[in-house]
PDB file of N, CA, C, O and CB in Angstrom:
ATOM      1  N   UNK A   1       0.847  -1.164   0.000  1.00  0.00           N
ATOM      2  CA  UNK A   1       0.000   0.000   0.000  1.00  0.00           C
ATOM      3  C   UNK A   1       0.899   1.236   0.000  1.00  0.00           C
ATOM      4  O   UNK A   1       1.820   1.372   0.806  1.00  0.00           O
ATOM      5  CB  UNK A   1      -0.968  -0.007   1.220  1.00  0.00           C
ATOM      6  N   UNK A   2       0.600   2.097  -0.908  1.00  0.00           N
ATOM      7  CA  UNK A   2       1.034   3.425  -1.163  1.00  0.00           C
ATOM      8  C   UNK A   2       0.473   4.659  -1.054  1.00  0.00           C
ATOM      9  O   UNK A   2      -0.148   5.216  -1.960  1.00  0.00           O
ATOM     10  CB  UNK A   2       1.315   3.456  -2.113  1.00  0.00           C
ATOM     11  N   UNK A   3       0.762   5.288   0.492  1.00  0.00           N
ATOM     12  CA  UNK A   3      -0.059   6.694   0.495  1.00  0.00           C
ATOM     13  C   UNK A   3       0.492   7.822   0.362  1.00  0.00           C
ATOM     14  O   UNK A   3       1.698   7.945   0.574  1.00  0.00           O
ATOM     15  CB  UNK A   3      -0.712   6.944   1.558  1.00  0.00           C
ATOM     16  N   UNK A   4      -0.151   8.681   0.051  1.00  0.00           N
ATOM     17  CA  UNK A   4       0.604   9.802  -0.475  1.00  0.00           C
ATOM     18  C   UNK A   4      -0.267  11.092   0.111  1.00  0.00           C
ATOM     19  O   UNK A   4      -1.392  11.303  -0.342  1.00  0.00           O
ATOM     20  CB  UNK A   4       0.725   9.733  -2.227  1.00  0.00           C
ATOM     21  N   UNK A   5       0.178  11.753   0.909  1.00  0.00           N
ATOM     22  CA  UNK A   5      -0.644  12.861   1.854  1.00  0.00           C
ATOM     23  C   UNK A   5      -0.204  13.994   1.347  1.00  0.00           C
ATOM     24  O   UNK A   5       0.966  14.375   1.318  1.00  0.00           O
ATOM     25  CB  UNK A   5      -0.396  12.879   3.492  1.00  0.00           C
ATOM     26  N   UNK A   6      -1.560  14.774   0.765  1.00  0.00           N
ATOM     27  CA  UNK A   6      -1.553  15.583   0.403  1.00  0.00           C
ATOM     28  C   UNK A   6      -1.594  16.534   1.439  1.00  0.00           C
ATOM     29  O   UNK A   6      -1.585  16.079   2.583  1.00  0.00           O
ATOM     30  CB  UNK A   6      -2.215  15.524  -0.386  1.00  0.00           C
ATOM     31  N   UNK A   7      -1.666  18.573   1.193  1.00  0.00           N
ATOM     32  CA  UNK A   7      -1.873  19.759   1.654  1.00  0.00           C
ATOM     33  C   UNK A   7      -3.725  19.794   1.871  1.00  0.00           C
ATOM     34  O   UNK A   7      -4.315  20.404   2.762  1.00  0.00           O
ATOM     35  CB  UNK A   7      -1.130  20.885   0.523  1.00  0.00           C
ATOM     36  N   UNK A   8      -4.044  19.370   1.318  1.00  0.00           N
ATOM     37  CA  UNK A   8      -5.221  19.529   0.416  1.00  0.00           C
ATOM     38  C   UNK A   8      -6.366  18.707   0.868  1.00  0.00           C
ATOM     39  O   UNK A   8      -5.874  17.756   1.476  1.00  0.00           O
ATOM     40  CB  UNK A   8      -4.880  19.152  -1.010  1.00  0.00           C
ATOM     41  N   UNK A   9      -7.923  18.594   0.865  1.00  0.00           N
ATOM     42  CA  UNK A   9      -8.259  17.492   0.364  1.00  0.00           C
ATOM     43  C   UNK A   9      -8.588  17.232  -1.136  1.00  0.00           C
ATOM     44  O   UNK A   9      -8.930  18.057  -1.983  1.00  0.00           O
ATOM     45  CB  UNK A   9      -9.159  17.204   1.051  1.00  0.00           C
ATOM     46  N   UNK A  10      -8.414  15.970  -1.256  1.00  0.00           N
ATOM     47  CA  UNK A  10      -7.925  15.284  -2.798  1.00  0.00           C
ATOM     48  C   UNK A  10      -9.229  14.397  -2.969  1.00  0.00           C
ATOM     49  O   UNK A  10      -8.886  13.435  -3.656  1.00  0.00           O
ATOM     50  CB  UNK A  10      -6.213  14.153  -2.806  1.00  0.00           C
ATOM     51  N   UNK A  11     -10.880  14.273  -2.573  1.00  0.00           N
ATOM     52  CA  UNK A  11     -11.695  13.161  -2.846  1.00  0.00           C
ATOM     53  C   UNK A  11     -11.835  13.209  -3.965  1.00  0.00           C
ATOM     54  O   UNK A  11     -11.798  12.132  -4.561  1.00  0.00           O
ATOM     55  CB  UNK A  11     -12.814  13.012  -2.283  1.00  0.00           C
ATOM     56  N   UNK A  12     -12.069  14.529  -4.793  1.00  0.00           N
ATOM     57  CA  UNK A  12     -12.418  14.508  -6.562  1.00  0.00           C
ATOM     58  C   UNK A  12     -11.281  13.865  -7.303  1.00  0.00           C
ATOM     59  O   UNK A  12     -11.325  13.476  -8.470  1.00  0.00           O
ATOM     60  CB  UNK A  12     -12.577  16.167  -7.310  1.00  0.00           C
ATOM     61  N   UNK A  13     -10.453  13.814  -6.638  1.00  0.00           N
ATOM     62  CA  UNK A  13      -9.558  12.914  -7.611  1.00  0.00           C
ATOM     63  C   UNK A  13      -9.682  10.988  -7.683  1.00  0.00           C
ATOM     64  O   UNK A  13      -8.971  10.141  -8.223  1.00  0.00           O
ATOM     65  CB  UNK A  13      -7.928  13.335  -7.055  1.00  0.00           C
ATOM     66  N   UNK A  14     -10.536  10.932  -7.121  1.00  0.00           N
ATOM     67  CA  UNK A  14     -11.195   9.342  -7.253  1.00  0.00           C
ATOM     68  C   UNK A  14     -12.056   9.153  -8.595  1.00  0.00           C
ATOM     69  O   UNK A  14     -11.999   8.134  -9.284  1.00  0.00           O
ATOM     70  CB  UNK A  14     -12.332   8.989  -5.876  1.00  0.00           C
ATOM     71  N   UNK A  15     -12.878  10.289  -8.882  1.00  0.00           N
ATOM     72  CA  UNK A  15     -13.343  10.125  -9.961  1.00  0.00           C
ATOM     73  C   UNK A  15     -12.510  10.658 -11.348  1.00  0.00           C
ATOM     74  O   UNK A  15     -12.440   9.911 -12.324  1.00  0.00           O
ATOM     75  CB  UNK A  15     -14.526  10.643  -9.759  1.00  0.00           C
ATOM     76  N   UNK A  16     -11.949  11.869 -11.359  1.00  0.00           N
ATOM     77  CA  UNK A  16     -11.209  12.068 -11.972  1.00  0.00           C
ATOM     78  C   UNK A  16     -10.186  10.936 -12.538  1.00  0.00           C
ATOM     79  O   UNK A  16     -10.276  10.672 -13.737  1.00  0.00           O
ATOM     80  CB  UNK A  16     -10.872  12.915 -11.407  1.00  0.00           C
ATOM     81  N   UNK A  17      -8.981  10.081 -11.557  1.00  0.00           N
ATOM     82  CA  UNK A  17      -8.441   9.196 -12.043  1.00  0.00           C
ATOM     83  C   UNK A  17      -9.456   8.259 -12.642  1.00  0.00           C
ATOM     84  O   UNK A  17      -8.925   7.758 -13.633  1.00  0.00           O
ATOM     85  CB  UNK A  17      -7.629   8.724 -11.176  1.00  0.00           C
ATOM     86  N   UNK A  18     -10.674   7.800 -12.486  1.00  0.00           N
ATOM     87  CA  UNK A  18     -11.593   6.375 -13.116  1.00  0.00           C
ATOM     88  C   UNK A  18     -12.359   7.081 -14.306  1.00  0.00           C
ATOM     89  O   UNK A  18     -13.198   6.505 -14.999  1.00  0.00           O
ATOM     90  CB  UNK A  18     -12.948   5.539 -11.817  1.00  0.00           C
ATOM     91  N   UNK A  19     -11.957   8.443 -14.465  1.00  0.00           N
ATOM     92  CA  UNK A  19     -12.484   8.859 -15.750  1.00  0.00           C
ATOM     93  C   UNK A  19     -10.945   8.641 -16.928  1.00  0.00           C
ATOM     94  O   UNK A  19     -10.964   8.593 -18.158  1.00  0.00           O
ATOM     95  CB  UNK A  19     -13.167  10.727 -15.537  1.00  0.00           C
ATOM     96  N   UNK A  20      -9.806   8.550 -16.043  1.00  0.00           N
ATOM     97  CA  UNK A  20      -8.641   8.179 -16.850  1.00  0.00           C
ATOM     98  C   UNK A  20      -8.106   6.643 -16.621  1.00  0.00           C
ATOM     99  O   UNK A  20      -7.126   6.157 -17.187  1.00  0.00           O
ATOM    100  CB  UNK A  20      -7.497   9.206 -16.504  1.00  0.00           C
ATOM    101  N   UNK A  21      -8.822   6.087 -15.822  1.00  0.00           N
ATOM    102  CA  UNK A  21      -8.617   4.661 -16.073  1.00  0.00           C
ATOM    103  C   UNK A  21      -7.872   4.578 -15.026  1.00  0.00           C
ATOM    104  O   UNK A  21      -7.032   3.716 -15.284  1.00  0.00           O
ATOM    105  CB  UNK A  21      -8.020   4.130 -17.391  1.00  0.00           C
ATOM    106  N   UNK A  22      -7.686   5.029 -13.882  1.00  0.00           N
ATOM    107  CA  UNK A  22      -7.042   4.944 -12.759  1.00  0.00           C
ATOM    108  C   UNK A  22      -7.741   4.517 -11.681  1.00  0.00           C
ATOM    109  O   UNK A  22      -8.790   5.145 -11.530  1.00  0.00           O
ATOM    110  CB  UNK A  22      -6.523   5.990 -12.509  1.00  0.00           C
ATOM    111  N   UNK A  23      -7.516   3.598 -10.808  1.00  0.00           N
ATOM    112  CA  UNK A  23      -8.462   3.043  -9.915  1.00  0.00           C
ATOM    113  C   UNK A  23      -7.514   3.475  -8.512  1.00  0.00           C
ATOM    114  O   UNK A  23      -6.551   2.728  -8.343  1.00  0.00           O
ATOM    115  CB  UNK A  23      -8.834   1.229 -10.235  1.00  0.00           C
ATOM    116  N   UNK A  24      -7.685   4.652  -7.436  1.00  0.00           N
ATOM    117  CA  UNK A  24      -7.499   5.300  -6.533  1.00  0.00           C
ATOM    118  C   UNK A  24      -8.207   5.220  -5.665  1.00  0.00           C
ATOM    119  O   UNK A  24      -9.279   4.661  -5.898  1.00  0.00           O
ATOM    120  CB  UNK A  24      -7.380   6.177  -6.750  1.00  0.00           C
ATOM    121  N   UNK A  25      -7.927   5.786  -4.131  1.00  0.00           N
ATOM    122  CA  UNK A  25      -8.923   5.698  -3.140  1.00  0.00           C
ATOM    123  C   UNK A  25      -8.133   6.930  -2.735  1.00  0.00           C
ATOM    124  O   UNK A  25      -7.046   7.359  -3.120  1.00  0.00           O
ATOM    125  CB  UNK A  25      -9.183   4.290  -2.121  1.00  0.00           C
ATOM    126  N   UNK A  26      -9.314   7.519  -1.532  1.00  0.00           N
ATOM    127  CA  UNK A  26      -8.864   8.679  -0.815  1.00  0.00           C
ATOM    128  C   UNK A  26      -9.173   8.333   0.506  1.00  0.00           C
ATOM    129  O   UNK A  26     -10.363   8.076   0.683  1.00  0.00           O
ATOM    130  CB  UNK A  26      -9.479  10.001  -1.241  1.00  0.00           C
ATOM    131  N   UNK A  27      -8.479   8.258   1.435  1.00  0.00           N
ATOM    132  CA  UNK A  27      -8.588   8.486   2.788  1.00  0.00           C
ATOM    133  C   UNK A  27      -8.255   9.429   3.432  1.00  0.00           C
ATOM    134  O   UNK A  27      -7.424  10.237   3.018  1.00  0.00           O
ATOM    135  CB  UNK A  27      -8.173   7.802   3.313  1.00  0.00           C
ATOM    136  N   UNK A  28      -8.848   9.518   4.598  1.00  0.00           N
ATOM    137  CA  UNK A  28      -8.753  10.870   5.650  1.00  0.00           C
ATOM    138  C   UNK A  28      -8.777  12.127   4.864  1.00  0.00           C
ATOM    139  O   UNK A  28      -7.880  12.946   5.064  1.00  0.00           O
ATOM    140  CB  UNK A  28      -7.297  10.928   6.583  1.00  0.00           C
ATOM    141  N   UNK A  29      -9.653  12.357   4.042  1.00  0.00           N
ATOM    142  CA  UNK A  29      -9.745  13.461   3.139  1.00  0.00           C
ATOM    143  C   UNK A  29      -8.765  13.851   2.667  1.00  0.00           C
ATOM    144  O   UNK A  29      -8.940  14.464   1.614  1.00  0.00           O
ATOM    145  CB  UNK A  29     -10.230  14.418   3.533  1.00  0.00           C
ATOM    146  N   UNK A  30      -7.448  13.734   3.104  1.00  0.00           N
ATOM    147  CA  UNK A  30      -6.226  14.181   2.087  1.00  0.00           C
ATOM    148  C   UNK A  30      -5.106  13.048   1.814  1.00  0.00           C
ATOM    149  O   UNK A  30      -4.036  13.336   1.278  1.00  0.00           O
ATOM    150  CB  UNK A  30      -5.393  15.517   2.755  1.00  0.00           C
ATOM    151  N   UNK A  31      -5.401  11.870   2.181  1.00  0.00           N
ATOM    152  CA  UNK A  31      -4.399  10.848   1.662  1.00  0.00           C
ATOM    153  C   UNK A  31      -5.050  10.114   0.538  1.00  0.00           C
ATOM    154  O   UNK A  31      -6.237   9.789   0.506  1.00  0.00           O
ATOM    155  CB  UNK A  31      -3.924   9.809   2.792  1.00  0.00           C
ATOM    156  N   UNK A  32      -4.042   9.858  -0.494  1.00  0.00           N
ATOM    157  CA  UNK A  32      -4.216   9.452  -2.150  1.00  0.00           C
ATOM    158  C   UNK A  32      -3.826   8.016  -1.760  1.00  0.00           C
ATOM    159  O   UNK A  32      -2.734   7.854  -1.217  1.00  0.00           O
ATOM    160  CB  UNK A  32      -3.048  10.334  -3.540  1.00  0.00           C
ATOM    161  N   UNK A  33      -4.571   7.032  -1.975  1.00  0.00           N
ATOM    162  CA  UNK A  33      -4.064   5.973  -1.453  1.00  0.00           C
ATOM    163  C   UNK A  33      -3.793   4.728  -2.397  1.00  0.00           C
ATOM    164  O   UNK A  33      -4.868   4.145  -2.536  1.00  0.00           O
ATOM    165  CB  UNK A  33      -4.886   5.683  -0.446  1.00  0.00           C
ATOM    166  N   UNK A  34      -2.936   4.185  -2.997  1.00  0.00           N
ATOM    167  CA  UNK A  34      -2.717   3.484  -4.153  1.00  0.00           C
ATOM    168  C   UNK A  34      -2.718   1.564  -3.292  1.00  0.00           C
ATOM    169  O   UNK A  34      -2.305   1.087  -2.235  1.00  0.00           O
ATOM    170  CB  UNK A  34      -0.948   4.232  -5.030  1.00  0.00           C
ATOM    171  N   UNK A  35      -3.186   1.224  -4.091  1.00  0.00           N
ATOM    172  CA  UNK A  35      -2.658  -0.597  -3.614  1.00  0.00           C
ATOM    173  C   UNK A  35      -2.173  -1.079  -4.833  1.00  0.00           C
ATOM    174  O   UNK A  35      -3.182  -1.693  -5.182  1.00  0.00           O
ATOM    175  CB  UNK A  35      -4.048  -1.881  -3.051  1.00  0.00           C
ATOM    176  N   UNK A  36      -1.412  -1.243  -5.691  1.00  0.00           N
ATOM    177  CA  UNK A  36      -0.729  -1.545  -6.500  1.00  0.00           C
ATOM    178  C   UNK A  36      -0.695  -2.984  -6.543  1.00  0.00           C
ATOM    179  O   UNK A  36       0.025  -3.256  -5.582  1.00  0.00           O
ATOM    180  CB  UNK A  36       0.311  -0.939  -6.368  1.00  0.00           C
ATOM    181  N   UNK A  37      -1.078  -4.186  -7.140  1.00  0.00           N
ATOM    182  CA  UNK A  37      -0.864  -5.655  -7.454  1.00  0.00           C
ATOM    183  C   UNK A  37       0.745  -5.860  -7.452  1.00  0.00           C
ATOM    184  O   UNK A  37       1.444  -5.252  -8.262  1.00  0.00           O
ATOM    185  CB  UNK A  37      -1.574  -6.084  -8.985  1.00  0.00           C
ATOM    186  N   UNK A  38       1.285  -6.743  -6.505  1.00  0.00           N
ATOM    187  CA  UNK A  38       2.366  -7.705  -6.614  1.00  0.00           C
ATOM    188  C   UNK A  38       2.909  -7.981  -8.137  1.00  0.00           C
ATOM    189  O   UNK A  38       4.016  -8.425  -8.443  1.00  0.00           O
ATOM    190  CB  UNK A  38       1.850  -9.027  -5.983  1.00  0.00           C
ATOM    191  N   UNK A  39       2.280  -7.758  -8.650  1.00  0.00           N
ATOM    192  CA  UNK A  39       2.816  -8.942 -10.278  1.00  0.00           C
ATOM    193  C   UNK A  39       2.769  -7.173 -11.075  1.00  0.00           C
ATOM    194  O   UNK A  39       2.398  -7.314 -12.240  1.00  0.00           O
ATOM    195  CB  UNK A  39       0.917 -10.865 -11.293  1.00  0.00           C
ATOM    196  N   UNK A  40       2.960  -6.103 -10.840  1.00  0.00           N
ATOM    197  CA  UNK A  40       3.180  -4.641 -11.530  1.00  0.00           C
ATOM    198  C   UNK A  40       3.936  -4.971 -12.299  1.00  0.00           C
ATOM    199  O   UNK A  40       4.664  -5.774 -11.715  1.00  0.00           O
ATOM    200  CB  UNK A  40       3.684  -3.425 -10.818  1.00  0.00           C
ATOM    201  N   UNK A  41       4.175  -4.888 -13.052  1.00  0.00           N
ATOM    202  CA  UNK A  41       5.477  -4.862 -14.933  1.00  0.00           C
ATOM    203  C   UNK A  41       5.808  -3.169 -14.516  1.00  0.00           C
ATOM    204  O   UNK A  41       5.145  -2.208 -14.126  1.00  0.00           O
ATOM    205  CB  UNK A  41       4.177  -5.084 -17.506  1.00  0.00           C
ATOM    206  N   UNK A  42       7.445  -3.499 -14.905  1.00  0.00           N
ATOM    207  CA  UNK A  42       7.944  -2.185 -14.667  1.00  0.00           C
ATOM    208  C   UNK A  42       7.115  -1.189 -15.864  1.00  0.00           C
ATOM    209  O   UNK A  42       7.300   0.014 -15.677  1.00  0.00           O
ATOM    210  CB  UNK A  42       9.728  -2.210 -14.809  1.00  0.00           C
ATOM    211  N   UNK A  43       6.321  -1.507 -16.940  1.00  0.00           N
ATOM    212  CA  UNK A  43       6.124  -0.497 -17.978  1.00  0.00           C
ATOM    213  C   UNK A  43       4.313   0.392 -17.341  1.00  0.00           C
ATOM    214  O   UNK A  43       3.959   1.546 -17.583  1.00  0.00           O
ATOM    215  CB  UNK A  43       6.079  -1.572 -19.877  1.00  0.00           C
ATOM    216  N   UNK A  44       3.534  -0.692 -16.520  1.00  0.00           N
ATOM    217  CA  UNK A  44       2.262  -0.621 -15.738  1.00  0.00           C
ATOM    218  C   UNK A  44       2.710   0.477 -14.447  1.00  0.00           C
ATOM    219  O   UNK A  44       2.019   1.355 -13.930  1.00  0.00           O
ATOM    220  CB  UNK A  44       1.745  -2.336 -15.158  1.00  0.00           C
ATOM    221  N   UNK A  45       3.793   0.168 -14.218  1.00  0.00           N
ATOM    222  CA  UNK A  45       4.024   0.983 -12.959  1.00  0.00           C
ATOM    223  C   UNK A  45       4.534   2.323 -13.490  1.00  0.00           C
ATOM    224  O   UNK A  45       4.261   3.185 -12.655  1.00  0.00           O
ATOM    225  CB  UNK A  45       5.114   0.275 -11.895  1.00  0.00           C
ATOM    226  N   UNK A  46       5.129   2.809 -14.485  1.00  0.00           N
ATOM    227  CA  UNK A  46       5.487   3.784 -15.200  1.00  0.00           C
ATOM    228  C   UNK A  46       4.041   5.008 -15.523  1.00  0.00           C
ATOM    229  O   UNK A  46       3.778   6.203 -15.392  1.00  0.00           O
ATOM    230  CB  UNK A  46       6.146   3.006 -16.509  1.00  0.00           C
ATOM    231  N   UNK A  47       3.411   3.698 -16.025  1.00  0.00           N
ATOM    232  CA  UNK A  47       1.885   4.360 -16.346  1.00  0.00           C
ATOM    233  C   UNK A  47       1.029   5.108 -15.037  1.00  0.00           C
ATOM    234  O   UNK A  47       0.476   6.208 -15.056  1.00  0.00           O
ATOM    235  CB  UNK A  47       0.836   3.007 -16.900  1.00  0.00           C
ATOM    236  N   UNK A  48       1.119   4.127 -13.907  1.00  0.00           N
ATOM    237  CA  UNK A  48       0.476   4.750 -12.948  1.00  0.00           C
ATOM    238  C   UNK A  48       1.125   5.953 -12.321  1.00  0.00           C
ATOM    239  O   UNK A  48       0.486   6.908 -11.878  1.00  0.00           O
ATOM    240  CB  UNK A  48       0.206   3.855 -12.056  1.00  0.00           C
ATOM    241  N   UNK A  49       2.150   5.868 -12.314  1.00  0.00           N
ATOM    242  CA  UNK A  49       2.926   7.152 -11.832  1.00  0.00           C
ATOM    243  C   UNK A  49       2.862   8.386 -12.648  1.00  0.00           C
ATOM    244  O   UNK A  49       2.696   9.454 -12.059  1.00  0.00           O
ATOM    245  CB  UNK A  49       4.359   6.862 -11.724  1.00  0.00           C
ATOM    246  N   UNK A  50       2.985   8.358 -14.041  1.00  0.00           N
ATOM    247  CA  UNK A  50       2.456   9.071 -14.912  1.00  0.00           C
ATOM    248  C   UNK A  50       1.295   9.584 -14.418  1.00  0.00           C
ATOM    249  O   UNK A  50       1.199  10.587 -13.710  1.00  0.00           O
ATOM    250  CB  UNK A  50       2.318   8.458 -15.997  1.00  0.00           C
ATOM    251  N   UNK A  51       0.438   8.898 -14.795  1.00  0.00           N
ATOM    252  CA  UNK A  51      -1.370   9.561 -14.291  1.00  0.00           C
ATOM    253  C   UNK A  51      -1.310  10.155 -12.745  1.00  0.00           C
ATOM    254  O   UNK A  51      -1.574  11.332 -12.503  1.00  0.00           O
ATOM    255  CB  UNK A  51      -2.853   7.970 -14.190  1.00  0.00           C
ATOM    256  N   UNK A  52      -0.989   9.345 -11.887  1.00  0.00           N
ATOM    257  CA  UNK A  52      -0.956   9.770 -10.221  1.00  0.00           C
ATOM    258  C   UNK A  52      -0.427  11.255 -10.345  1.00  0.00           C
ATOM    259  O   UNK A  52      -1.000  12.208  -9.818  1.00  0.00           O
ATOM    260  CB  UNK A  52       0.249   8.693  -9.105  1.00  0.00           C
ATOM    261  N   UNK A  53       0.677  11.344 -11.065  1.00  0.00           N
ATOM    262  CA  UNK A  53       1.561  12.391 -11.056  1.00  0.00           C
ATOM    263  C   UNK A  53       0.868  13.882 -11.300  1.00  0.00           C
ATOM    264  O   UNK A  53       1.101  14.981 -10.797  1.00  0.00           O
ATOM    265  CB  UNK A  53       2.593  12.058 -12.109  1.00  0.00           C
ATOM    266  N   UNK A  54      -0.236  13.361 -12.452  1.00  0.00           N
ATOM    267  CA  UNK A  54      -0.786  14.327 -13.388  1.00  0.00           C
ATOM    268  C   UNK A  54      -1.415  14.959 -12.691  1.00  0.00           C
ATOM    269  O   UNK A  54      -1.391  16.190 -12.682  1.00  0.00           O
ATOM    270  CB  UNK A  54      -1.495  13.968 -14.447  1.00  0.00           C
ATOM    271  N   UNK A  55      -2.231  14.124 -11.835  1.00  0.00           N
ATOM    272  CA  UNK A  55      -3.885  14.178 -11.016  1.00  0.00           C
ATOM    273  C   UNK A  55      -3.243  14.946 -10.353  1.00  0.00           C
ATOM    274  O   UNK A  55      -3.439  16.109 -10.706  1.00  0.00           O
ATOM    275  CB  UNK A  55      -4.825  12.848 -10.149  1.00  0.00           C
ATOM    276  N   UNK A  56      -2.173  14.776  -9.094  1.00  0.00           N
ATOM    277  CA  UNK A  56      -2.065  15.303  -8.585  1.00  0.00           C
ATOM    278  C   UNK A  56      -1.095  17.161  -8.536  1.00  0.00           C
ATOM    279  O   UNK A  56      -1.215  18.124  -7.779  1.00  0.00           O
ATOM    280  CB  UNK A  56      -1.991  14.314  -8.141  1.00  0.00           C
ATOM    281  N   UNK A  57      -0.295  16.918  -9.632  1.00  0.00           N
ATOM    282  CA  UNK A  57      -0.301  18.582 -10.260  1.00  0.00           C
ATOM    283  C   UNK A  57      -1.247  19.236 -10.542  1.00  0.00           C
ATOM    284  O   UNK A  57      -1.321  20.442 -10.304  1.00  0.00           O
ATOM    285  CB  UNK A  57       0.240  18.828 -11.379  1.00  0.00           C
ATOM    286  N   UNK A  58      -2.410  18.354 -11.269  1.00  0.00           N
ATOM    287  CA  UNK A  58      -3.506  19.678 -11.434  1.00  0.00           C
ATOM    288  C   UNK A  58      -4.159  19.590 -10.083  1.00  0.00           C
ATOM    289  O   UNK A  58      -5.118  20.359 -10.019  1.00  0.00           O
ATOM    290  CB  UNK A  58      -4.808  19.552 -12.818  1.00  0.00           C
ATOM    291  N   UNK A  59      -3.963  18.937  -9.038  1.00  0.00           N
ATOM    292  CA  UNK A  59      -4.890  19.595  -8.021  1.00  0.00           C
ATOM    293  C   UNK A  59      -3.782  20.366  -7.469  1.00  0.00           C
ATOM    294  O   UNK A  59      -4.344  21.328  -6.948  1.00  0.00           O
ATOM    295  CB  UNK A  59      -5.770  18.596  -6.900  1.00  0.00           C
ATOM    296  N   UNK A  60      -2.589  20.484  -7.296  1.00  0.00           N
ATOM    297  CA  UNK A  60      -1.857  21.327  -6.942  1.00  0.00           C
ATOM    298  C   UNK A  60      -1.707  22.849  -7.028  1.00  0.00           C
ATOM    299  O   UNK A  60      -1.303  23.811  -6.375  1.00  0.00           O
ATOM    300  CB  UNK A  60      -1.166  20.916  -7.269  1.00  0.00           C
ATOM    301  N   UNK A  61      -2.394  22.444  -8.487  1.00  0.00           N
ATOM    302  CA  UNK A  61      -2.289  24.130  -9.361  1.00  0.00           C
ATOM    303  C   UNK A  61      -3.274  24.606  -9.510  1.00  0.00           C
ATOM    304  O   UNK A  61      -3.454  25.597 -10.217  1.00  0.00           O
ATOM    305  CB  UNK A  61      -1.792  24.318 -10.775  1.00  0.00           C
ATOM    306  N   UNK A  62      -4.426  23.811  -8.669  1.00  0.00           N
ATOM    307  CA  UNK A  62      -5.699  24.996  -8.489  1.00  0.00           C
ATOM    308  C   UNK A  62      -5.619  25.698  -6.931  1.00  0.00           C
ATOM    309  O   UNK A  62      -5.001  25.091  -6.057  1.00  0.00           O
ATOM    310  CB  UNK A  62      -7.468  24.126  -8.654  1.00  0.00           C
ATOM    311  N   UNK A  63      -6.302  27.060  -6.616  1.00  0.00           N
ATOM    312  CA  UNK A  63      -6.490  27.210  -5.685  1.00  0.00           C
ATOM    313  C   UNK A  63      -6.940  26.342  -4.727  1.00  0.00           C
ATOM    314  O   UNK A  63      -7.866  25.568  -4.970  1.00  0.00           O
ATOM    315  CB  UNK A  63      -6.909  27.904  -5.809  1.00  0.00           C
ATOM    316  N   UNK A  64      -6.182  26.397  -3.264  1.00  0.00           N
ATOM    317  CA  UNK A  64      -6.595  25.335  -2.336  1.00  0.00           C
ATOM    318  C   UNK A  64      -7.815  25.565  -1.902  1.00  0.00           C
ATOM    319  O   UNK A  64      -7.719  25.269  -0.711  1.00  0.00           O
ATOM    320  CB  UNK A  64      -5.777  25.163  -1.234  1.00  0.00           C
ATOM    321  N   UNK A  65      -9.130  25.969  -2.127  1.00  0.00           N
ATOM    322  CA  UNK A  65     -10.655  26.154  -1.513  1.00  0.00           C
ATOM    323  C   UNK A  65     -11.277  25.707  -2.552  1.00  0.00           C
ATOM    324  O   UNK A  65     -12.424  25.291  -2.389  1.00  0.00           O
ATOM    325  CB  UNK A  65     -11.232  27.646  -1.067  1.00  0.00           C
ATOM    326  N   UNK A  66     -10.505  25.674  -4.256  1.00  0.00           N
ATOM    327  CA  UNK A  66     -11.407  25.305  -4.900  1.00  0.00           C
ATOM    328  C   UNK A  66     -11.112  23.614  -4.972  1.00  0.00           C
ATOM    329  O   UNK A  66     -11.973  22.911  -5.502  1.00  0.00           O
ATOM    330  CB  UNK A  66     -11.460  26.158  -6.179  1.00  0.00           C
ATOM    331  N   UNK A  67     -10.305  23.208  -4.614  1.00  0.00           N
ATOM    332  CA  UNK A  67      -9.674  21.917  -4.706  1.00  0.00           C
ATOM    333  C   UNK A  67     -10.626  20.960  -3.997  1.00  0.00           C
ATOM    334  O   UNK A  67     -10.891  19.853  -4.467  1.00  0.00           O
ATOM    335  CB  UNK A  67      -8.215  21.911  -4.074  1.00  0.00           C
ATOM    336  N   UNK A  68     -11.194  21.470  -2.716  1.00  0.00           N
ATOM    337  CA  UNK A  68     -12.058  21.070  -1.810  1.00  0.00           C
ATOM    338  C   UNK A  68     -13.600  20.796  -2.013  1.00  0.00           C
ATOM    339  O   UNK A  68     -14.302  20.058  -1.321  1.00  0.00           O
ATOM    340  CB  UNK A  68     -11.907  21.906  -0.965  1.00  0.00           C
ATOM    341  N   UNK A  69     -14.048  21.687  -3.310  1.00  0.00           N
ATOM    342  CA  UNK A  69     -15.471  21.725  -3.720  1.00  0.00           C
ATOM    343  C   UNK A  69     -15.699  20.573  -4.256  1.00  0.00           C
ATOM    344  O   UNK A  69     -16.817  20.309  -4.698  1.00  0.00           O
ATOM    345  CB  UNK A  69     -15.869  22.758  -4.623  1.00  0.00           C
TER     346      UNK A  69
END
């Protein structure tokens, strides 16, 4: 399990990633929480980091009150 604690809360990014094919969870309103499968191919794990990466710059680069709506 891979969490990643944001500034922020991050729940819209659950749907956001499953509108890009990313399957995410959010806990405690600001942790991004990944479970990644045992059997990951280094080229699958490239991909998710990619997208994770994305999601989470653009919530970075919006104002923090609108991030929350």
């Amino acid at each position: 399990m891979i969490g990643i604690d944001l500034d922020r809360p991050c729940g819209a990014l659950v749907q956001t990633g499953l509108e890009r094919g990313l399957l995410i969870n959010v806990t405690a309103d600001t942790v991004l929480r990944l479970l990644p499968p045992l059997i990951m191919q280094p080229a699958e794990a490239q991909q998710l980091l990619q997208g994770v990466c994305e999601l989470v710059e653009e919530l970075i680069s919006e104002p923090a009150a609108a991030a929350s709506e």
